[in-house]
BAFI-3210 file (N, C-alpha, C; in Angstrom, 3 decimals, decimal comma, padded with zeros to 6 digits):
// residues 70
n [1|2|3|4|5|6|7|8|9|10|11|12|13|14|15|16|17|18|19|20|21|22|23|24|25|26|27|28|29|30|31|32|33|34|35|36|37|38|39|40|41|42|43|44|45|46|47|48|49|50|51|52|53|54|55|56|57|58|59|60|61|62|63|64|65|66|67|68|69|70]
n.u [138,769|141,056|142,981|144,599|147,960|149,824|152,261|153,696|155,774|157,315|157,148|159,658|160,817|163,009|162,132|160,031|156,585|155,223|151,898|149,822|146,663|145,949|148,586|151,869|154,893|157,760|160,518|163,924|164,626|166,305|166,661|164,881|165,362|166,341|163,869|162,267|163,532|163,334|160,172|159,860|161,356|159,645|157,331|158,431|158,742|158,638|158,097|156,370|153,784|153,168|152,607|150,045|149,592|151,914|152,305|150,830|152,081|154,691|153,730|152,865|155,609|157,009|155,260|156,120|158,560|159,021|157,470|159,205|161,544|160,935]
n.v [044,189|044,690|043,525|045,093|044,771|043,192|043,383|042,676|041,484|038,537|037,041|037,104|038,901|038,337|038,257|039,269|039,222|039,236|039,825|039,197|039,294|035,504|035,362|034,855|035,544|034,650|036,048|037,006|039,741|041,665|041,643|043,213|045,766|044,860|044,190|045,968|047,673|046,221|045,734|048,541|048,935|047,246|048,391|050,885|049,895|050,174|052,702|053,204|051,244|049,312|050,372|050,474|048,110|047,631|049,953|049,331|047,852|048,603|050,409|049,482|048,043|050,670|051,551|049,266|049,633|051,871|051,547|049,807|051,079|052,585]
n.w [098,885|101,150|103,432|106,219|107,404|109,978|112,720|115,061|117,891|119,506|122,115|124,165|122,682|120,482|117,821|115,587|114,014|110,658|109,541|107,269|106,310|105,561|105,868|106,958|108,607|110,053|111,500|112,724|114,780|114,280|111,921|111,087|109,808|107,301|106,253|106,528|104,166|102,057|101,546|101,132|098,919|097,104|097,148|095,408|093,196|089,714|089,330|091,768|091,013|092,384|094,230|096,411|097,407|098,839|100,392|102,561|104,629|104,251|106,156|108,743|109,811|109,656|111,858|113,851|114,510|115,600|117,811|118,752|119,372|121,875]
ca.u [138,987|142,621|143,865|145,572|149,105|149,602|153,522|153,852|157,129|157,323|157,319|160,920|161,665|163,849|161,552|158,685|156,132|154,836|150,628|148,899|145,616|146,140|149,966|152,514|156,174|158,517|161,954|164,536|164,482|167,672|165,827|163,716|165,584|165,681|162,587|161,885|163,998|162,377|159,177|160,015|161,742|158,539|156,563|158,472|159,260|157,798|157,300|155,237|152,861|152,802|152,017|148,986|149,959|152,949|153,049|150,158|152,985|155,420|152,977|152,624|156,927|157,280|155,190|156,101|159,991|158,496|157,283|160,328|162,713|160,880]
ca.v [044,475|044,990|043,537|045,257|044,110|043,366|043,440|042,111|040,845|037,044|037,314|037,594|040,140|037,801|038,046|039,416|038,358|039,902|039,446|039,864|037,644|034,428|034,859|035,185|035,572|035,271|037,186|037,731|041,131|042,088|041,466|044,472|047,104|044,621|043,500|047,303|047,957|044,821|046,197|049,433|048,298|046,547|049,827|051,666|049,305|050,294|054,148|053,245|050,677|048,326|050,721|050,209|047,178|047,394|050,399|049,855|047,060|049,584|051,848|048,806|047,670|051,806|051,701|048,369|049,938|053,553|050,608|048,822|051,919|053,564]
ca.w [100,287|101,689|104,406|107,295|107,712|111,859|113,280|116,511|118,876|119,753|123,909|123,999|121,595|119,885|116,744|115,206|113,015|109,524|109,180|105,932|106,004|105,911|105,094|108,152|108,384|111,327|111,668|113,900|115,417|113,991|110,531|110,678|109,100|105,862|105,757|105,966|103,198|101,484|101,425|100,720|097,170|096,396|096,849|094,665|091,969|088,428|089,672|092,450|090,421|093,447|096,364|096,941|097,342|100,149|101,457|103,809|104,804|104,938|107,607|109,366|110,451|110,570|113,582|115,215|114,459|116,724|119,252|119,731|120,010|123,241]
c.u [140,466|142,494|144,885|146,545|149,263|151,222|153,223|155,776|156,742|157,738|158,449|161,167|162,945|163,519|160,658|157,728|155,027|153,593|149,733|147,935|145,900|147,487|150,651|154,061|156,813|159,990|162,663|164,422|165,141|167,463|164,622|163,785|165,618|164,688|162,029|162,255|163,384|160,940|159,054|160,536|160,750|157,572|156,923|158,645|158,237|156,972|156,174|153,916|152,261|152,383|151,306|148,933|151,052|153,063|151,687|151,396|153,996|154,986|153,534|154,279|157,250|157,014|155,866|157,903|159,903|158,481|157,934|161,577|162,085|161,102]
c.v [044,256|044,887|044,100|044,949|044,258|042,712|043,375|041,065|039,776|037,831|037,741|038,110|039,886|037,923|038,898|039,021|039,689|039,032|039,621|039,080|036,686|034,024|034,856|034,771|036,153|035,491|037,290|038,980|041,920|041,871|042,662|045,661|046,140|043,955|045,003|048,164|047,258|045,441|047,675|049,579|047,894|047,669|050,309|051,185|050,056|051,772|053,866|052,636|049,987|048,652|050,783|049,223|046,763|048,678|050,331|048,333|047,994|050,716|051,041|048,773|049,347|051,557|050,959|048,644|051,273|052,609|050,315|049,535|052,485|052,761]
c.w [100,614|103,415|105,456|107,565|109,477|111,683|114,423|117,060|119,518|121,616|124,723|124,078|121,108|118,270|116,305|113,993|111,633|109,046|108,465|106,165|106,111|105,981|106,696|107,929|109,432|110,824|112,527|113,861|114,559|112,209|110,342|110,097|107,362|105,499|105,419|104,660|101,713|100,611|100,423|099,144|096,709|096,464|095,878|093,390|090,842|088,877|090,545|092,032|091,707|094,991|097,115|097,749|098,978|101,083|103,012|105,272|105,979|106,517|108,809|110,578|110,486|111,721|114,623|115,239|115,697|117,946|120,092|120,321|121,301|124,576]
res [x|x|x|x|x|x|x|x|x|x|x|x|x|x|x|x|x|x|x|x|x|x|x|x|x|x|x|x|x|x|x|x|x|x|x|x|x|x|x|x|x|x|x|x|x|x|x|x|x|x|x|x|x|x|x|x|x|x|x|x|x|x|x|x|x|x|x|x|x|x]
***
């Protein structure tokens, strides 16, 4: 079973936070293009061995990146 990754903005919008299951990982704001980059390296590593793996990750900080620009 696979986990959902959940992106969300601290009340602020000084931060946001990165939610795998039980894992969690906060960020400044201004940390979201390399965490996106981050991720995105770990998808493709080893021809795409691991993408199952991150890119539902990657779906995830796309959107909450669509969110935070409108």
């Amino acid at each position: 079973m696979t986990v959902e990754p959940l992106v969300d903005a601290s009340e602020d919008g000084q931060s946001f936070t990165i939610r795998i299951g039980a894992w969690s990982g906060k960020y400044p704001i201004d940390a979201l293009p390399r965490q996106m980059a981050l991720y995105r390296q770990l998808r493709d590593r080893k021809n795409g061995a691991f993408a199952k793996h991150y890119q539902p990750t990657v779906r995830a900080l796309e959107e909450f990146a669509r969110r935070i620009a409108r």
